[in-house]
mmCIF file of the N, C-alpha and C atoms, coordinates in Angstrom:
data_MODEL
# 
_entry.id   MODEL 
# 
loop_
_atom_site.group_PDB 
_atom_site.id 
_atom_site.type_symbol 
_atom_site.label_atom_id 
_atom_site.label_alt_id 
_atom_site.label_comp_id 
_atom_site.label_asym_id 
_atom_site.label_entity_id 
_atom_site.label_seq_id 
_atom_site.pdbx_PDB_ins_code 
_atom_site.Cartn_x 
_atom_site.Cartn_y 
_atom_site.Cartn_z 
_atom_site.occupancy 
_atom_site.B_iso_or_equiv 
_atom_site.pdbx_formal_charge 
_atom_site.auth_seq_id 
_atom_site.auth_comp_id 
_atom_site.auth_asym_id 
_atom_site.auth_atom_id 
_atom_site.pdbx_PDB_model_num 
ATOM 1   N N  . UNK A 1 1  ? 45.827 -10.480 -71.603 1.00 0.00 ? 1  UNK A N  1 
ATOM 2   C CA . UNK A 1 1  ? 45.200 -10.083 -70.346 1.00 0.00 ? 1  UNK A CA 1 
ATOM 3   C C  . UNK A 1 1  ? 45.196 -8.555  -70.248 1.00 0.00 ? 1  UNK A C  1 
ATOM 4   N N  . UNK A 1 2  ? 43.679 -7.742  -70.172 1.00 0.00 ? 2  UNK A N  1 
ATOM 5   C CA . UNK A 1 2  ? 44.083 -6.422  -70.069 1.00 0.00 ? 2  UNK A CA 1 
ATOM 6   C C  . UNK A 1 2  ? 43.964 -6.209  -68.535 1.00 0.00 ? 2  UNK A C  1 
ATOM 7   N N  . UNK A 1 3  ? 44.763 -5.029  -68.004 1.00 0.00 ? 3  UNK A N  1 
ATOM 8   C CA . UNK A 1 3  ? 44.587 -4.720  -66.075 1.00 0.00 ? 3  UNK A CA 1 
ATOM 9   C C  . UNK A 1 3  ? 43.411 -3.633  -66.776 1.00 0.00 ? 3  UNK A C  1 
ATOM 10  N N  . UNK A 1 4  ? 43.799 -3.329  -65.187 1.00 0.00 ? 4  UNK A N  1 
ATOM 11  C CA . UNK A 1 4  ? 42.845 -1.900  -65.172 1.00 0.00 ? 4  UNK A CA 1 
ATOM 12  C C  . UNK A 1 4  ? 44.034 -0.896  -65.554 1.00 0.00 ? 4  UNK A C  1 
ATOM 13  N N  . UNK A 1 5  ? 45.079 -0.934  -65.356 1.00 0.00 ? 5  UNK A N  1 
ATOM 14  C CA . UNK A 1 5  ? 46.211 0.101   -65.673 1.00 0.00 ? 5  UNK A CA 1 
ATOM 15  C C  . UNK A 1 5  ? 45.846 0.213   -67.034 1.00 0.00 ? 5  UNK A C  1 
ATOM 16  N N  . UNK A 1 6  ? 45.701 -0.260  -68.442 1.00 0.00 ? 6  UNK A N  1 
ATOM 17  C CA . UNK A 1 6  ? 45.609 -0.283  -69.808 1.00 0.00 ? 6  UNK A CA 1 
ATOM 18  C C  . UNK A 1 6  ? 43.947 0.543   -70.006 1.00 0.00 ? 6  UNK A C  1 
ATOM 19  N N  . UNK A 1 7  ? 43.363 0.458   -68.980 1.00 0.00 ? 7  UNK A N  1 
ATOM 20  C CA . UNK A 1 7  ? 41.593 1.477   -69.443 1.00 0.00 ? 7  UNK A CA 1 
ATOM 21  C C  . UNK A 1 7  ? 42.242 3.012   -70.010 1.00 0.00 ? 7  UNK A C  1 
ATOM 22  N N  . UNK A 1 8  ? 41.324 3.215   -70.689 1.00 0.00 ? 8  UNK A N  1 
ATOM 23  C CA . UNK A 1 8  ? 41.338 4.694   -71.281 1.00 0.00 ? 8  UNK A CA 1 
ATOM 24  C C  . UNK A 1 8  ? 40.541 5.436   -70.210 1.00 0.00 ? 8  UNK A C  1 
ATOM 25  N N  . UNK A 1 9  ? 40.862 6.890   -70.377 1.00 0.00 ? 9  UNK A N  1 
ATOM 26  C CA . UNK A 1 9  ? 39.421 7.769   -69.008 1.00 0.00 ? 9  UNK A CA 1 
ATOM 27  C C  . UNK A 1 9  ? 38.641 7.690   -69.686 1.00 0.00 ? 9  UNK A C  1 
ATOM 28  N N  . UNK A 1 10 ? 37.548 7.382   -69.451 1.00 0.00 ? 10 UNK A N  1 
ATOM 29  C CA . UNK A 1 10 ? 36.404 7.680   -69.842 1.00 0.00 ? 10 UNK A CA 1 
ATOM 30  C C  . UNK A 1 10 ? 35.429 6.134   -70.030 1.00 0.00 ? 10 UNK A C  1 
ATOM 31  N N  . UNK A 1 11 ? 36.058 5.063   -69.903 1.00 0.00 ? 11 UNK A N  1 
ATOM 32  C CA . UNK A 1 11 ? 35.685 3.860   -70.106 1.00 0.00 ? 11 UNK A CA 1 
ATOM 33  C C  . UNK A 1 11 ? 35.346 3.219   -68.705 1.00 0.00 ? 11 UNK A C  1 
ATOM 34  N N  . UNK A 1 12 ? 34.520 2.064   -69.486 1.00 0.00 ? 12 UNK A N  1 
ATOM 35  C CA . UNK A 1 12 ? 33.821 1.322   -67.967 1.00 0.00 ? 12 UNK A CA 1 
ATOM 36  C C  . UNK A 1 12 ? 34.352 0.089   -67.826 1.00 0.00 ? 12 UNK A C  1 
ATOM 37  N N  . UNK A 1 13 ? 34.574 -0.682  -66.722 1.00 0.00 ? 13 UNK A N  1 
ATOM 38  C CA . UNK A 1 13 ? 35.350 -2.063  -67.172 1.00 0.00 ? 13 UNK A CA 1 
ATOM 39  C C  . UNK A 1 13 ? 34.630 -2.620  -66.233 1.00 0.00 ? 13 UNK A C  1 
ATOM 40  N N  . UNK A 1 14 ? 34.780 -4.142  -66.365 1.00 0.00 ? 14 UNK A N  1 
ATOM 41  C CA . UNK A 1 14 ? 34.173 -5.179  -64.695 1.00 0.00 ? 14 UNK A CA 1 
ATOM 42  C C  . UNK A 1 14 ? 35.527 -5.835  -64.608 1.00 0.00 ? 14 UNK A C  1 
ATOM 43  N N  . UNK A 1 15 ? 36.164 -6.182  -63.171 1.00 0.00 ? 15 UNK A N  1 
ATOM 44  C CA . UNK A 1 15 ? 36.677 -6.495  -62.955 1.00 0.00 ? 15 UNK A CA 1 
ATOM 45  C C  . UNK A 1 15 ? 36.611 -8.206  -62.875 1.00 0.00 ? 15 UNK A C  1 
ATOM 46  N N  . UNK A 1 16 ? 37.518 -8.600  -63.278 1.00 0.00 ? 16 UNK A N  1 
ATOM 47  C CA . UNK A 1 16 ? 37.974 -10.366 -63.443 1.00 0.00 ? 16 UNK A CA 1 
ATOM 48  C C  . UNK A 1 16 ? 38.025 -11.103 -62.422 1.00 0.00 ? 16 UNK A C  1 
ATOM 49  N N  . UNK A 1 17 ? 39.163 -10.299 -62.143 1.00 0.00 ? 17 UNK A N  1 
ATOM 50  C CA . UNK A 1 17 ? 40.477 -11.419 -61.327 1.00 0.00 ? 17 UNK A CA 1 
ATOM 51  C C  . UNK A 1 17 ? 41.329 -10.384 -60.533 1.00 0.00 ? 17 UNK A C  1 
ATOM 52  N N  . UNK A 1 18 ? 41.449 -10.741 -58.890 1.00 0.00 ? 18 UNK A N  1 
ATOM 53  C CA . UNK A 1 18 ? 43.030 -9.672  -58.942 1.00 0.00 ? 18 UNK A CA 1 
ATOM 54  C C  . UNK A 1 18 ? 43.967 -10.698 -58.397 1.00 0.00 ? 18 UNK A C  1 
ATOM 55  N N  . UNK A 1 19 ? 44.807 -10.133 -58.604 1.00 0.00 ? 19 UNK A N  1 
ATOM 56  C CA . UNK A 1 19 ? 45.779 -10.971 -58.783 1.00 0.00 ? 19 UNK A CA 1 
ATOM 57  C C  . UNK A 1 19 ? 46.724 -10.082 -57.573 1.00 0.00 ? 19 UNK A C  1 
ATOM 58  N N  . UNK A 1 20 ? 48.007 -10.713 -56.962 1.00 0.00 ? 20 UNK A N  1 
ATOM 59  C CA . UNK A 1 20 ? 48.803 -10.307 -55.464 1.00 0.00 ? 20 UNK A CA 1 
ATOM 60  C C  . UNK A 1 20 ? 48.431 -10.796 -54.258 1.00 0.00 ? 20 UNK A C  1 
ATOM 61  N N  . UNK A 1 21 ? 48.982 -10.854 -53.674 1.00 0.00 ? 21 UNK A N  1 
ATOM 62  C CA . UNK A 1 21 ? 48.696 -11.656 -52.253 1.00 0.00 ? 21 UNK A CA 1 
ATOM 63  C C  . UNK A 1 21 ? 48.882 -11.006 -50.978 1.00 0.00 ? 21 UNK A C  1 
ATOM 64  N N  . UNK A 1 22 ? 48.453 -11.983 -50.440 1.00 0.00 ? 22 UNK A N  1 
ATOM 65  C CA . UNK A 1 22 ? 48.453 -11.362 -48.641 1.00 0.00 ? 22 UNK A CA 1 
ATOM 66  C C  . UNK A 1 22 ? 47.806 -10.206 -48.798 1.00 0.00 ? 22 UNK A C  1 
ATOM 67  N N  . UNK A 1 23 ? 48.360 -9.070  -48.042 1.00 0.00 ? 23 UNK A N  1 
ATOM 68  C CA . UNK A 1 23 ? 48.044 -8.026  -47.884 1.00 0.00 ? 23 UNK A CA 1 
ATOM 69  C C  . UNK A 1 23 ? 47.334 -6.574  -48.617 1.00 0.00 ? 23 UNK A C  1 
ATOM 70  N N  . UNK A 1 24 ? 48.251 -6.651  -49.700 1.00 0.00 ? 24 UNK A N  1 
ATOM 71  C CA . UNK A 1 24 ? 48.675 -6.355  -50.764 1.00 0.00 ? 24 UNK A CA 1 
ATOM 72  C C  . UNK A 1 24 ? 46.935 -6.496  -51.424 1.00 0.00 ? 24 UNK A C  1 
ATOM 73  N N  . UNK A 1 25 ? 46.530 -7.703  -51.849 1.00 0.00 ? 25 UNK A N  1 
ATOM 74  C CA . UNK A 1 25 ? 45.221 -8.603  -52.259 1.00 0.00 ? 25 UNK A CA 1 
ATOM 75  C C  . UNK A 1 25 ? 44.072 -8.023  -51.380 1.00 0.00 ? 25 UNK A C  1 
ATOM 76  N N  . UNK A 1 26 ? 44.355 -7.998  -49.884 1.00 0.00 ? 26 UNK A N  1 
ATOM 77  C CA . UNK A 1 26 ? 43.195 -7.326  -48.946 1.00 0.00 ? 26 UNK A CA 1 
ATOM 78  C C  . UNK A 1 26 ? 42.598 -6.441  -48.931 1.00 0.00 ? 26 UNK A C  1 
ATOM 79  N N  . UNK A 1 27 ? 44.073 -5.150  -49.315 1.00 0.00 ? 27 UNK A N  1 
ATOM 80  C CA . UNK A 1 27 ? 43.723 -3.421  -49.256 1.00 0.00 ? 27 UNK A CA 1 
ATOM 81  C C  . UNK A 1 27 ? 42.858 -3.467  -50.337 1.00 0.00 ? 27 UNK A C  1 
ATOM 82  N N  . UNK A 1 28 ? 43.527 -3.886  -51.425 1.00 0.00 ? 28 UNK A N  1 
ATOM 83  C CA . UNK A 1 28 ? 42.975 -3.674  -52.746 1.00 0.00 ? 28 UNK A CA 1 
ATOM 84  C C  . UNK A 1 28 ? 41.228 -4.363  -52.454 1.00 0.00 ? 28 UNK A C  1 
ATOM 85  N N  . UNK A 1 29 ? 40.579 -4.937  -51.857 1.00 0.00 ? 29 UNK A N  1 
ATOM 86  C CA . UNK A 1 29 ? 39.268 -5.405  -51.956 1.00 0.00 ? 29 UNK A CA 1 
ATOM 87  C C  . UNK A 1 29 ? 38.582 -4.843  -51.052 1.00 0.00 ? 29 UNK A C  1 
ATOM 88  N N  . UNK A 1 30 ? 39.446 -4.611  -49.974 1.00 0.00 ? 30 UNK A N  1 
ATOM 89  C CA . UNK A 1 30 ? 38.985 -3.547  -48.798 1.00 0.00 ? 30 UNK A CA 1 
ATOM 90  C C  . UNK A 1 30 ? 38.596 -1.975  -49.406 1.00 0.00 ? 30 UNK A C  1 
ATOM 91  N N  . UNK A 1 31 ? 38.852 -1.863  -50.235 1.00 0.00 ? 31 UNK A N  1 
ATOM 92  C CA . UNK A 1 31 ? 38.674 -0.752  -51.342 1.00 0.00 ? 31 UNK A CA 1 
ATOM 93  C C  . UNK A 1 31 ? 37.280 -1.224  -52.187 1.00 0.00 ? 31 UNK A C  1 
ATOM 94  N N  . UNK A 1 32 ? 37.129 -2.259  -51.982 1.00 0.00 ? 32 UNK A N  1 
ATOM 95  C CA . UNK A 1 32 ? 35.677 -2.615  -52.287 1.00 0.00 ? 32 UNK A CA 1 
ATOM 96  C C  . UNK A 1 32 ? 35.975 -2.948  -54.650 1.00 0.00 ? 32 UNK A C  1 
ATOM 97  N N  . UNK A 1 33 ? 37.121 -3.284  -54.269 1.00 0.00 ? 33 UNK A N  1 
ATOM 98  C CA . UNK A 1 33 ? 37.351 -4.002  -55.704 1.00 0.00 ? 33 UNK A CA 1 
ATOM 99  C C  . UNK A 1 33 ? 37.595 -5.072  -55.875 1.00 0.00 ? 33 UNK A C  1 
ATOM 100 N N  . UNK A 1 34 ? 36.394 -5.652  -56.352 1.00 0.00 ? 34 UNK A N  1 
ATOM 101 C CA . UNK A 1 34 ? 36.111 -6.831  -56.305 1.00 0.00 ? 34 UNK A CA 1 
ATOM 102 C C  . UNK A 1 34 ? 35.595 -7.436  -57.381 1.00 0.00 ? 34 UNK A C  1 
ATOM 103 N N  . UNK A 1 35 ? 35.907 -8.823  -57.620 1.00 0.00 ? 35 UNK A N  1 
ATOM 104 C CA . UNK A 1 35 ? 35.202 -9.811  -58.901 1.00 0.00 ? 35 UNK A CA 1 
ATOM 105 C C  . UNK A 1 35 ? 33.642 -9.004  -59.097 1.00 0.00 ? 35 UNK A C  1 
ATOM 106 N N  . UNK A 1 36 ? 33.384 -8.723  -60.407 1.00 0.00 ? 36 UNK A N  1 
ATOM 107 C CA . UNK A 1 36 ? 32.257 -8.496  -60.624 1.00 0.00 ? 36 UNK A CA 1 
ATOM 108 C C  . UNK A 1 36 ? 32.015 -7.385  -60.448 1.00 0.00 ? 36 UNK A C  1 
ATOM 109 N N  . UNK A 1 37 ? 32.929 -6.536  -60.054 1.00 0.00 ? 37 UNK A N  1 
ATOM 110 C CA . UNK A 1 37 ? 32.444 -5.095  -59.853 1.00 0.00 ? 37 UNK A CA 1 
ATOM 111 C C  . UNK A 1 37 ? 32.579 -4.367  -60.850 1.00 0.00 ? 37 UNK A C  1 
ATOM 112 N N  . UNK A 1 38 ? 31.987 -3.221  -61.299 1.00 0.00 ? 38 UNK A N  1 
ATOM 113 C CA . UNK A 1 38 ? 32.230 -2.341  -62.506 1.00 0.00 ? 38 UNK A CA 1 
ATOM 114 C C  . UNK A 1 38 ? 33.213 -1.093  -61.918 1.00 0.00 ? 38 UNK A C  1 
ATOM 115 N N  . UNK A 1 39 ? 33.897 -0.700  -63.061 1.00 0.00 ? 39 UNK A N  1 
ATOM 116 C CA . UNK A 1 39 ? 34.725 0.404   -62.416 1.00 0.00 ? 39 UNK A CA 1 
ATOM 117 C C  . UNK A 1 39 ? 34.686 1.469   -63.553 1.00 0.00 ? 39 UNK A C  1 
ATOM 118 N N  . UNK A 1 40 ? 34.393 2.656   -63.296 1.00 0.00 ? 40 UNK A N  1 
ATOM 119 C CA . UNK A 1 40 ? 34.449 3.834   -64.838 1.00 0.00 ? 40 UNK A CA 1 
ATOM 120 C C  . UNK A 1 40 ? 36.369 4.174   -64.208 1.00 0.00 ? 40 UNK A C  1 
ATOM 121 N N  . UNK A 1 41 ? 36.661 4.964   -65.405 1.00 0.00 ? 41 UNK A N  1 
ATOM 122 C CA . UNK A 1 41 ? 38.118 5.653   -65.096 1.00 0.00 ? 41 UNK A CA 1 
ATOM 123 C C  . UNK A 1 41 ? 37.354 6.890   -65.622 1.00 0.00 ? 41 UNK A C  1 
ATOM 124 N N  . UNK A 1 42 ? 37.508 8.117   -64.259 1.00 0.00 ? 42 UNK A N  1 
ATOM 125 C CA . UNK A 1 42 ? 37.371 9.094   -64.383 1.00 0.00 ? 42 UNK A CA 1 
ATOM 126 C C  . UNK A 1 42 ? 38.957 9.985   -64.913 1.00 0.00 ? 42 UNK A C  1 
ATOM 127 N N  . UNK A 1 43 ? 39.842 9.980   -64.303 1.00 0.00 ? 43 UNK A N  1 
ATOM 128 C CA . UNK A 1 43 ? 41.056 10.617  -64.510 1.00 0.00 ? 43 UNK A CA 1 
ATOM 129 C C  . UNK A 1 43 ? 42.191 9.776   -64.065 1.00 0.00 ? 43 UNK A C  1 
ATOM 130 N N  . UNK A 1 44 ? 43.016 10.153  -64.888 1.00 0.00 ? 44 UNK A N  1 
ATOM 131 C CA . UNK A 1 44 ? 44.573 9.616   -65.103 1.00 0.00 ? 44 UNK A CA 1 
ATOM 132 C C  . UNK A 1 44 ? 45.301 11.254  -64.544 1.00 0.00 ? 44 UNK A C  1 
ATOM 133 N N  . UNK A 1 45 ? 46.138 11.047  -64.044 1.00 0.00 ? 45 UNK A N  1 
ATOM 134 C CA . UNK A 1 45 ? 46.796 12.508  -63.492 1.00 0.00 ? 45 UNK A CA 1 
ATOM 135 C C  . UNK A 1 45 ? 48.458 12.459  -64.596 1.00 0.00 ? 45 UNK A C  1 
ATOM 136 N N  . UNK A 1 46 ? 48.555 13.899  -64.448 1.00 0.00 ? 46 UNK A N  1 
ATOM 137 C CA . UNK A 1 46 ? 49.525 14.076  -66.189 1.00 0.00 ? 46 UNK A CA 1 
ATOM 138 C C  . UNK A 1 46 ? 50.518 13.365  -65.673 1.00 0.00 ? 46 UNK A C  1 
ATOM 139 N N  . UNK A 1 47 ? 51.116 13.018  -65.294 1.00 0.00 ? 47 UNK A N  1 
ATOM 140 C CA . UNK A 1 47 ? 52.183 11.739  -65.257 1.00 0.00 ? 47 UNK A CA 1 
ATOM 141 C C  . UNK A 1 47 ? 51.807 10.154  -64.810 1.00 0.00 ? 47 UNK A C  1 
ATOM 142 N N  . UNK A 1 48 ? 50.539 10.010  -64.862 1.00 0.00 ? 48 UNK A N  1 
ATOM 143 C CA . UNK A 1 48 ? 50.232 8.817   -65.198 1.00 0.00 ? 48 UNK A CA 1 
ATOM 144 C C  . UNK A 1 48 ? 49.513 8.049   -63.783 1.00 0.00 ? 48 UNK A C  1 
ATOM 145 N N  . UNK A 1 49 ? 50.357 8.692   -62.732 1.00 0.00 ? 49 UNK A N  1 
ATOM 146 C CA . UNK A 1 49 ? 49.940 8.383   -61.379 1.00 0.00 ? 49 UNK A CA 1 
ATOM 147 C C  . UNK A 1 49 ? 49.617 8.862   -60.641 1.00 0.00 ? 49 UNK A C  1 
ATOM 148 N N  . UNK A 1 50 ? 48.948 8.922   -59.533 1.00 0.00 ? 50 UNK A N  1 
ATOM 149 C CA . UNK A 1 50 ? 47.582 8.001   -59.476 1.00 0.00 ? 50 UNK A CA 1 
ATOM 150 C C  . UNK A 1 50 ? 46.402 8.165   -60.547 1.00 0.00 ? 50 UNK A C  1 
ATOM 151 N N  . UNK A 1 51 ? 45.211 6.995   -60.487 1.00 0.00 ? 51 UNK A N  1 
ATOM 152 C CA . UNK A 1 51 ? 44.241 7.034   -61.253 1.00 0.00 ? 51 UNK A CA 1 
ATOM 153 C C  . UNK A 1 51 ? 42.935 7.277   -60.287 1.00 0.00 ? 51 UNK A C  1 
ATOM 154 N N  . UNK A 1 52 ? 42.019 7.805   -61.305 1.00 0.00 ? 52 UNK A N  1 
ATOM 155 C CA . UNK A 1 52 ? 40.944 8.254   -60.081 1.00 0.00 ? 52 UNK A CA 1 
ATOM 156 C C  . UNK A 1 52 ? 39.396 7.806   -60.962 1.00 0.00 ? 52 UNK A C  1 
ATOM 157 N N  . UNK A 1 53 ? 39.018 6.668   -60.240 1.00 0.00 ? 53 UNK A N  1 
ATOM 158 C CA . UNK A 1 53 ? 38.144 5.817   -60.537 1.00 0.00 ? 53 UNK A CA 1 
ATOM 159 C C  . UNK A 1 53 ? 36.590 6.156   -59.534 1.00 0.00 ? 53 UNK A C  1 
ATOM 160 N N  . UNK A 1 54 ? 35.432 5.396   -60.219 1.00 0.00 ? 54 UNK A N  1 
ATOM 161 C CA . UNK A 1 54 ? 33.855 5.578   -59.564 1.00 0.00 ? 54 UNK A CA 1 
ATOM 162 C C  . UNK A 1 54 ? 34.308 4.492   -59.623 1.00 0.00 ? 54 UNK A C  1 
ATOM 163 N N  . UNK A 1 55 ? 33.807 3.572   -58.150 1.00 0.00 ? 55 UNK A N  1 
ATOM 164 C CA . UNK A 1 55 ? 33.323 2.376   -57.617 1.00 0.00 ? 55 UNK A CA 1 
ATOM 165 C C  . UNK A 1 55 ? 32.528 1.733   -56.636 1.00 0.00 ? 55 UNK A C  1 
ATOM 166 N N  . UNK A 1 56 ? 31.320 1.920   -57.445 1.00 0.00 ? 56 UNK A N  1 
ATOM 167 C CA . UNK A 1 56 ? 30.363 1.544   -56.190 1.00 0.00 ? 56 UNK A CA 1 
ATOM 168 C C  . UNK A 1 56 ? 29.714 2.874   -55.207 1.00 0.00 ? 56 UNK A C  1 
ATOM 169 N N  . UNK A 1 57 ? 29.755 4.280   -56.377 1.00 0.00 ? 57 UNK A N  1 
ATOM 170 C CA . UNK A 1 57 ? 29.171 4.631   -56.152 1.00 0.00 ? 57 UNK A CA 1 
ATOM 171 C C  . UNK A 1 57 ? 30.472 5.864   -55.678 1.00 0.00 ? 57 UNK A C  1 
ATOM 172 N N  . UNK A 1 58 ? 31.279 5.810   -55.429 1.00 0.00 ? 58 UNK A N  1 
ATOM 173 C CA . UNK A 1 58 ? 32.515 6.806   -54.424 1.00 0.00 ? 58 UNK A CA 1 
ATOM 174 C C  . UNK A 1 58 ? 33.652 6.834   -55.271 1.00 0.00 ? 58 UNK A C  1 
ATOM 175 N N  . UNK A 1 59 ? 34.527 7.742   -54.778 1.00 0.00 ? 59 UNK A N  1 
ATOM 176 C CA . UNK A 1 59 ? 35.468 7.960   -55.869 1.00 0.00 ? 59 UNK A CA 1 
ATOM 177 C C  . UNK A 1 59 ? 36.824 7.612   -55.339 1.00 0.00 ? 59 UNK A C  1 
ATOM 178 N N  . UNK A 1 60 ? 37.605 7.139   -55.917 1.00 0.00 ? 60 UNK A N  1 
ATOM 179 C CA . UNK A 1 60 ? 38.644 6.098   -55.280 1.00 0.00 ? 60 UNK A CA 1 
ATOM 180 C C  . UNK A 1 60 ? 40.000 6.400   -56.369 1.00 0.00 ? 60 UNK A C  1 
ATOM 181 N N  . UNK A 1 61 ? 41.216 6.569   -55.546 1.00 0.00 ? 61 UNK A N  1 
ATOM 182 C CA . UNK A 1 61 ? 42.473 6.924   -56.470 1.00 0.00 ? 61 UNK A CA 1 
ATOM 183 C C  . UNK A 1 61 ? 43.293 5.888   -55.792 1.00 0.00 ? 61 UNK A C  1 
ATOM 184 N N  . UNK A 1 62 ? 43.917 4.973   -56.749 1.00 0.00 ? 62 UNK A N  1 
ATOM 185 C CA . UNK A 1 62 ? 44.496 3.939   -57.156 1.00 0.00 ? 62 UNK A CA 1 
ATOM 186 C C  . UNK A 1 62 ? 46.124 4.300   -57.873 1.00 0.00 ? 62 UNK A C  1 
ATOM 187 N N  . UNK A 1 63 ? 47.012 3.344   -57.112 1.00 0.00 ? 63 UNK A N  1 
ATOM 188 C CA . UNK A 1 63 ? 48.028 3.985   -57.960 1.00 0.00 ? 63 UNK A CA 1 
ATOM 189 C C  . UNK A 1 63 ? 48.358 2.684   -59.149 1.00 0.00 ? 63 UNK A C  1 
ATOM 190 N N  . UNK A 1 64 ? 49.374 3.337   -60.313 1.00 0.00 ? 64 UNK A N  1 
ATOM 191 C CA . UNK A 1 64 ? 49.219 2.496   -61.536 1.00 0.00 ? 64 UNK A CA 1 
ATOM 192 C C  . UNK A 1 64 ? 49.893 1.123   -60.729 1.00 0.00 ? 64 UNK A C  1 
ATOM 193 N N  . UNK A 1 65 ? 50.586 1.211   -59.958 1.00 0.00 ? 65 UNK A N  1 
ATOM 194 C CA . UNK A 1 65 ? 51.166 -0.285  -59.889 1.00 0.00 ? 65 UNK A CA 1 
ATOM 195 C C  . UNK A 1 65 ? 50.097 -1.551  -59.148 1.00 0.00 ? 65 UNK A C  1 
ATOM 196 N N  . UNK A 1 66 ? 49.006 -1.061  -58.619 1.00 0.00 ? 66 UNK A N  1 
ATOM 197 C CA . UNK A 1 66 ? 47.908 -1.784  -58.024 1.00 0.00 ? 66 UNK A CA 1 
ATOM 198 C C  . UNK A 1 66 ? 46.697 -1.901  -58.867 1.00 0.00 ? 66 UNK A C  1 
ATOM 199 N N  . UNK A 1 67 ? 46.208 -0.939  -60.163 1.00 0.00 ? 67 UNK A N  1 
ATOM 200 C CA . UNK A 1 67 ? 45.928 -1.311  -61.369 1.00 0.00 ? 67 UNK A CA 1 
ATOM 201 C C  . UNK A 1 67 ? 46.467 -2.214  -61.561 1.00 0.00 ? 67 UNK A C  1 
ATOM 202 N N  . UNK A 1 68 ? 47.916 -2.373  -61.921 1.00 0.00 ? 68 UNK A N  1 
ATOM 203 C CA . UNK A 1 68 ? 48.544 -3.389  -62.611 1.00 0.00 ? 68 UNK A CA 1 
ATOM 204 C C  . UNK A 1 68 ? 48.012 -4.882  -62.329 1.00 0.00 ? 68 UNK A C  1 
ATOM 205 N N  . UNK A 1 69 ? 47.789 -4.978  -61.157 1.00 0.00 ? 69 UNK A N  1 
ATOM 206 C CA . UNK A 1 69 ? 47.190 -6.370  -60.353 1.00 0.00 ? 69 UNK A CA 1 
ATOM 207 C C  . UNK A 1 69 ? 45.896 -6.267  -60.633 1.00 0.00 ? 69 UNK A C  1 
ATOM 208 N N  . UNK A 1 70 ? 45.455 -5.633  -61.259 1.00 0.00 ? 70 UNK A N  1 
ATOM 209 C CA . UNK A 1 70 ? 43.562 -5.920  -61.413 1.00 0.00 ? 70 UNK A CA 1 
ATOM 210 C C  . UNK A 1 70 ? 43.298 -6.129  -62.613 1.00 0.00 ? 70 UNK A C  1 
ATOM 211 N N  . UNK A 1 71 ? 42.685 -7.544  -62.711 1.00 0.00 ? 71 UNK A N  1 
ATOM 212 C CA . UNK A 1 71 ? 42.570 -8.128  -64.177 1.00 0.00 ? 71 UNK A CA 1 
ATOM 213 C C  . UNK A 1 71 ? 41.194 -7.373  -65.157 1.00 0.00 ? 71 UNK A C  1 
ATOM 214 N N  . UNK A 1 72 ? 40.640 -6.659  -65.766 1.00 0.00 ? 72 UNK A N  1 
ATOM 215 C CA . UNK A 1 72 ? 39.195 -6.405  -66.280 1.00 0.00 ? 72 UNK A CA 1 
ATOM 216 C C  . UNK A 1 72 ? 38.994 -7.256  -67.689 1.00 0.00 ? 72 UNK A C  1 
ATOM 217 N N  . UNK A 1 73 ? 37.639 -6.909  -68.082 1.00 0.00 ? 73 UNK A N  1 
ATOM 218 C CA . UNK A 1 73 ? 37.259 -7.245  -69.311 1.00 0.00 ? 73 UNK A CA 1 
ATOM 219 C C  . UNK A 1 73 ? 36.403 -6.077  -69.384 1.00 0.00 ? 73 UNK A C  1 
# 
């Protein structure tokens, strides 16, 4: 299973599956990440956290442990 935490910068992914619950599951889609969506990884920051992603057009920073919950292909 790759997340979105494992993308390289510069790569495009569609999202799967996310995976976490309740709340946790909401923010993350309320963020407009969602099944079927494409996501580029613009930047990784030098210690790894946060990540700073295009989605849907806007630019969105994600931290690695909520990657971790987002399934891609």
């Amino acid at each position: 299973m790759k997340t979105l935490k494992d993308v390289k910068v510069g790569e495009t992914v569609v999202i799967e599956k996310l995976h976490g619950e309740g709340a946790l599951k909401r923010r993350v889609m309320d963020m407009g990440l969602t099944k079927g969506t494409e996501v580029y990884v613009r930047k990784v920051a030098p210690l790894g956290d946060p990540m700073e992603l295009t989605v849907r057009g806007y630019e969105l920073s994600v931290r690695r442990a909520d990657a971790e919950l987002i399934e891609v292909r």
